[in-house]
N, C-alpha and C positions, 0 to 999 in steps of 0.2 A: 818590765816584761813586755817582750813584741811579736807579733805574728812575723814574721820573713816571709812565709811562702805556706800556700795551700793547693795540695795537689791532687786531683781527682786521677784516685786511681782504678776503679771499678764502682760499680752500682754501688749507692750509698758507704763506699768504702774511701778515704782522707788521708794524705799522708800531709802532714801538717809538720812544718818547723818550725819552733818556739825559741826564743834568747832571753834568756836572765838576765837582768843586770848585775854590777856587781856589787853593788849597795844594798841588794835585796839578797844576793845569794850571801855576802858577809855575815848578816842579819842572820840568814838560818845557820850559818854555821857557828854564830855563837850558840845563839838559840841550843843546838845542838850542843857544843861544848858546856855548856851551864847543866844538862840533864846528864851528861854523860861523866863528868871529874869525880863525881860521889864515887867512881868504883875504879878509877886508877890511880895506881899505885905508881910514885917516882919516888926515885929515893932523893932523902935530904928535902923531903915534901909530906907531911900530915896530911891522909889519906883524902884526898876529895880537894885540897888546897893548892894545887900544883895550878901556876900560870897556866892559859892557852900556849901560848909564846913555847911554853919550856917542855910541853907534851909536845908539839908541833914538830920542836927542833930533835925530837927524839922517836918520834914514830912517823915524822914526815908532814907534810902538811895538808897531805892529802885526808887524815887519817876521818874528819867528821865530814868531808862531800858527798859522801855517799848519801847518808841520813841527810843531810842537809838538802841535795836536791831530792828526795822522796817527799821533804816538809815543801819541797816549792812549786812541786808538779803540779798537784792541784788548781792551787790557784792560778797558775803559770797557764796549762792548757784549759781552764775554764775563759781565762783572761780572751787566747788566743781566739777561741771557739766562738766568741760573741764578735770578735773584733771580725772571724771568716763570717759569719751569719752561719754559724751551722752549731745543729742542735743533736750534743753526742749524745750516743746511744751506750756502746761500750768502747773501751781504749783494746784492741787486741797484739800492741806493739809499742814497746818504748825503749830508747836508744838515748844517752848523751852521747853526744856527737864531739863537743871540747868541752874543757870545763879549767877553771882558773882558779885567779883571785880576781880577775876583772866580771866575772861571771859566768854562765854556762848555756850551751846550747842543746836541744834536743828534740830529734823527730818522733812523733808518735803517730800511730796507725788508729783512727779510728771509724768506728760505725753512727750514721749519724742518720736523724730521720729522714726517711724520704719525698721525695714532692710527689704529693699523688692528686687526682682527678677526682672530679667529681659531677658530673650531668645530670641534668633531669631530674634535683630536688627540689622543684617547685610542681606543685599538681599532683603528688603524688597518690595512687587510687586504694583503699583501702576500704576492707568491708566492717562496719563498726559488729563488736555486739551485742547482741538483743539487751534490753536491759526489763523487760516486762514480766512482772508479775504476776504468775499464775497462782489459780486456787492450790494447784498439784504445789507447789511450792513453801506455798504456806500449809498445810495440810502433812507435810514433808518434814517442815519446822516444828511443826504441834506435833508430830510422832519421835522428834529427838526429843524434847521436854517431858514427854510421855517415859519416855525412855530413862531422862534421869531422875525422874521420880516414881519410879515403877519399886514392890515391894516383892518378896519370896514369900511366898505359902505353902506351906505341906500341901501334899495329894496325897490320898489315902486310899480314893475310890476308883483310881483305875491303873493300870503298870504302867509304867515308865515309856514315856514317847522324846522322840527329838524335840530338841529347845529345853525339854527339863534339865535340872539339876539332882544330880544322883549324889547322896554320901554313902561310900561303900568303904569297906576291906577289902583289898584284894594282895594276894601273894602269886606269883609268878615261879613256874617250876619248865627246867630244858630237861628233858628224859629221867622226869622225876625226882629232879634236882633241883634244891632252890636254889637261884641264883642271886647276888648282892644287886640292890637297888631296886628288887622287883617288888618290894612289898611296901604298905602305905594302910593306914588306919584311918578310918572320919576321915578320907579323903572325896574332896565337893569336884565333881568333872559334869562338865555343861556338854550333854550327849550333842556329837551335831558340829562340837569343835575342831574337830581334828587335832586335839590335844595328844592322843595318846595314837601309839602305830592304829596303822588300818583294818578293819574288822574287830577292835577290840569295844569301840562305843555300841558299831552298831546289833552285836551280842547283846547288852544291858538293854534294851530294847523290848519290849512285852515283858519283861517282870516287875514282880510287884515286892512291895518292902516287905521286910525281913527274909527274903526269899534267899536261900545258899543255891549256888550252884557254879559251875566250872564252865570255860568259853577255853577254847580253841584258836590258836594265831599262828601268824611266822611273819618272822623280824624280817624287814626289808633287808635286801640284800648292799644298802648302802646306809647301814646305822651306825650311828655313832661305835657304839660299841663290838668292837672286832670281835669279841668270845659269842657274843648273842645273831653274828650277821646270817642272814635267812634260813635262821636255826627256827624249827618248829617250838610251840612252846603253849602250855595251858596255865591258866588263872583260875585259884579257886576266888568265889567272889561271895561276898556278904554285902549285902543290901541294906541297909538300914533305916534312908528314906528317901522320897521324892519332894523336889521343890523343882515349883514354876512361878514365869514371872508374872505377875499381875499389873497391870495396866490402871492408871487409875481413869474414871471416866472424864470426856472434856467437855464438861460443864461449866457452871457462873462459878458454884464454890473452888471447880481446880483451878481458875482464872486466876482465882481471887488469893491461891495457893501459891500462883509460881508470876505475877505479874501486880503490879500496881491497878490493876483493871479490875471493873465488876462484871463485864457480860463479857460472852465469849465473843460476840461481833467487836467490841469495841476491841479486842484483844487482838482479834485477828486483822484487824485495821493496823498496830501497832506492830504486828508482824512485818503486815506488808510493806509500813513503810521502812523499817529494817533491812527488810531484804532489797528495796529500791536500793535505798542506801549502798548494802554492801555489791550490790549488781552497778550503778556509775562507777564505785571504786574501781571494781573486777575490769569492767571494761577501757575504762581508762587507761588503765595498767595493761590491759590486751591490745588498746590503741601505740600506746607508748612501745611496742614490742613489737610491733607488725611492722609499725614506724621505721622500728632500729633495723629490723632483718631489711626490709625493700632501700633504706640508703647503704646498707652496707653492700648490697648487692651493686651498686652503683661506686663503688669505690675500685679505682684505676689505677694502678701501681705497683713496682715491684718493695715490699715489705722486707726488710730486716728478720729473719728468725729470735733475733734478739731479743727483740723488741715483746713479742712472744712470748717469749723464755720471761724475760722479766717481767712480764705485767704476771705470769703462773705462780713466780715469787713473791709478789707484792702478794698477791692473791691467800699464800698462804701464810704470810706473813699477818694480812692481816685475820687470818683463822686463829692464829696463835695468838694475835693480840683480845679477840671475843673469848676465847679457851681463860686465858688470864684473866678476865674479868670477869671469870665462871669460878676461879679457883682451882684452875688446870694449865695444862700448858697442851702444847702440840706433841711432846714427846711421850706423857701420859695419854693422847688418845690416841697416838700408834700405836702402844704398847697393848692396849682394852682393845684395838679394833684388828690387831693382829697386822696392820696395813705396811707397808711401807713407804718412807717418805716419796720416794721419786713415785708410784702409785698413785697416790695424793696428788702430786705436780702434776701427773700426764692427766687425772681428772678433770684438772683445773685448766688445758690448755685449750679445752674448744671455746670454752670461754671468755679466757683472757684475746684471743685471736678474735674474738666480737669486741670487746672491749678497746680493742687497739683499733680495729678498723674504725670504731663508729667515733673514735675521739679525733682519728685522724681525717677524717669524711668534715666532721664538724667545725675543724680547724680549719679547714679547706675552704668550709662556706662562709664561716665567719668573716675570713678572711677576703672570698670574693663580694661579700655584702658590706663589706666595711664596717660590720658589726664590732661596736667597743660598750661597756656599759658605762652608764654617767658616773660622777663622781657620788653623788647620792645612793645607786645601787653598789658602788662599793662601800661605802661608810657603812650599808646598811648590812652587806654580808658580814664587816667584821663586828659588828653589834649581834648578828647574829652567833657567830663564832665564842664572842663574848660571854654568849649567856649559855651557849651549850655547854663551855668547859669551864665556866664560872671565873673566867679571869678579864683583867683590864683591858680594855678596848686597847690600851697602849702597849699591852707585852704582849699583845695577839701580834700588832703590827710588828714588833721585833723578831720575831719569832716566823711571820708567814709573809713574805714580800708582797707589794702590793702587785709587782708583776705577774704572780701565781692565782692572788685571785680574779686579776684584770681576765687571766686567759680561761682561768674557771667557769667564770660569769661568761665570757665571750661566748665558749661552747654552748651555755646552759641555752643562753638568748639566739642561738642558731639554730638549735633543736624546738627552741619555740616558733620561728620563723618558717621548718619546715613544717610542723605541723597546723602553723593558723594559714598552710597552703593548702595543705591536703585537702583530698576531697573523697571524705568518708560517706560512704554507701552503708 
């Protein structure tokens, strides 16, 4: 297999011609002929047992080329593709031009990365953030814990205010009519929710339990249900009782409830340093993102839609593969989300379009820094690799070239180079 010729014919578009040999193309056409005899039929031949030679002389010898260059393409213009230095994106043209027994020839059209630009990612200015811990903060923290250890108690001694919990009856009638689905027994509604249409919580409001009495509504004019939409409508209602929440106090003993701590200063010590904690996380992560948008803004070139389009795929290729290890697939949560796949894709594409850019900004620098990782930081990613998917350091290597993680690592150690440049503020 040889490149001939590589012909730039438009912005990252290739018209490349490739030659088979005929050693290689024979090969696939056995190849081919061995998967294909099990289903022809010659006569004076036991079904699947019929010579090459003697189909050949009967349906011509052309009859497995076809198949045969399809089995060689790949390798064929992969072969070419490295021999040009160009890194295809998609094939959107393919031609055999002759084809034989000596071998075969073929031009293909393809889309291949682009050369793009990159300036001014050394220095770059960046406002860090805050990472200090305030009392508001921890104070903040002790009202969510509060919150999941908080208890319901009946009220008895005054009607029903927002934040309670009301268990009522209620039945639902349109011009004195009941209508299906409007009624509920011992049903618990947290006034204040906006659980139920509008004006209906804030009705239960000043009564008190076991209190009967009727409120007055009308369905919004955009409800679900077409027979009830901005139809007027009254609820008889039964009261039965009030619950609020209770709070428990933040003293030694609730410390000593929801913490390994005995005082509450020592407690709130151990707040604060939590929340340190998850505050360098947050900002890190807000550093790492400010990072990514201001190189990408620095990226110079004209882009492949492709390119694009496939990273949207990958993207939700790999949603489907987290779905699957849920117990799901992609096609069960279009189906629950009502969505459409291509919906889903166009989701995916402002961010795959980040994704592209900042691998190809990174590629750019790695490559004007002459950034390569040692041999020891690869060893150690695929040790790493190793233990995440529980297999041999040796069938990792089989399986993932060392050229894919050379370029992984490359990226990874360019993104470290831009930002031990920055100059965070």
């Amino acid at each position: 297999m040889s490149l001939k010729s590589s012909t730039l014919k438009e912005a990252n578009t290739y018209e490349v011609e490739v030659s088979v040999d005929g050693a290689t193309f024979m090969a696939a056409v056995d190849k081919v002929y061995k998967k294909q005899v099990k289903k022809i039929n010659v006569p004076g031949f036991r079904k699947g047992k019929a010579p090459r030679m003697i189909i050949e002389r009967m349906y011509g010898a052309e009859i497995f080329y076809d198949d045969a260059m399809q089995d060689c393409y790949p390798d064929a213009l992969d072969a070419a593709a490295k021999e040009a230095d160009l890194k295809v994106i998609s094939v959107t043209a393919l031609e055999a031009t002759e084809v034989g027994k000596d071998g075969f020839t073929f031009k293909a059209t393809v889309v291949v990365e682009p050369e793009i630009d990159v300036k001014d990612y050394k220095g770059i200015e960046v406002e860090a953030m805050s990472t200090e811990v305030t009392d508001d903060m921890i104070d903040h923290e002790i009202e969510h814990v509060r919150e999941r250890n908080s208890r319901m108690v009946t009220v008895d001694d005054r009607p029903a205010e927002n934040g309670d919990t009301v268990v009522i009856d209620f039945e639902g009638f349109c011009d004195g009519v009941a209508f299906e689905g409007g009624k509920a027994e011992n049903y618990n509604l947290e006034l204040g929710s906006g659980n139920f249409i509008p004006g209906f919580e804030d009705q239960l409001v000043g009564h008190n339990t076991d209190e009967e009495f009727t409120i007055d509504v009308k369905f919004p004019e955009e409800y679900q249900n077409d027979d009830l939409k901005g139809k007027d409508a009254q609820f008889k209602i039964k009261l039965h009782e009030i619950k609020k929440k209770e709070l428990p106090e933040v003293d030694d003993d609730f410390v000593k409830d929801v913490s390994e701590k005995d005082t509450v200063a020592e407690y709130r010590e151990e707040l604060k340093e939590q929340i340190a904690h998850r505050l360098e996380h947050e900002a890190e992560h807000d550093l790492d993102h400010k990072l990514t948008d201001a190189v990408i803004e620095k990226v110079e070139g004209d882009i492949p839609q492709q390119m694009f389009d496939n990273e949207a795929q990958n993207m939700m290729r790999e949603m489907d593969m987290r779905f699957r290890q849920q117990g799901m697939d992609m096609n069960t949560y279009l189906k629950y989300t009502g969505m459409e796949a291509d919906a889903v894709l166009e989701m995916y594409k402002p961010e795959a379009e980040k994704r592209v850019k900042m691998r190809l900004a990174l590629e750019k620098i790695a490559k004007l820094e002459d950034i390569k990782p040692s041999e020891e930081e690869i060893e150690a990613e695929y040790k790493k690799m190793s233990e995440s998917y529980q297999m041999d350091v040796e069938k990792i290597k089989e399986i993932i070239p060392v050229e894919s993680v050379t370029e992984d690592l490359s990226v990874e150690l360019a993104m470290k180079l831009v930002k031990d440049n920055a100059v965070v503020k």
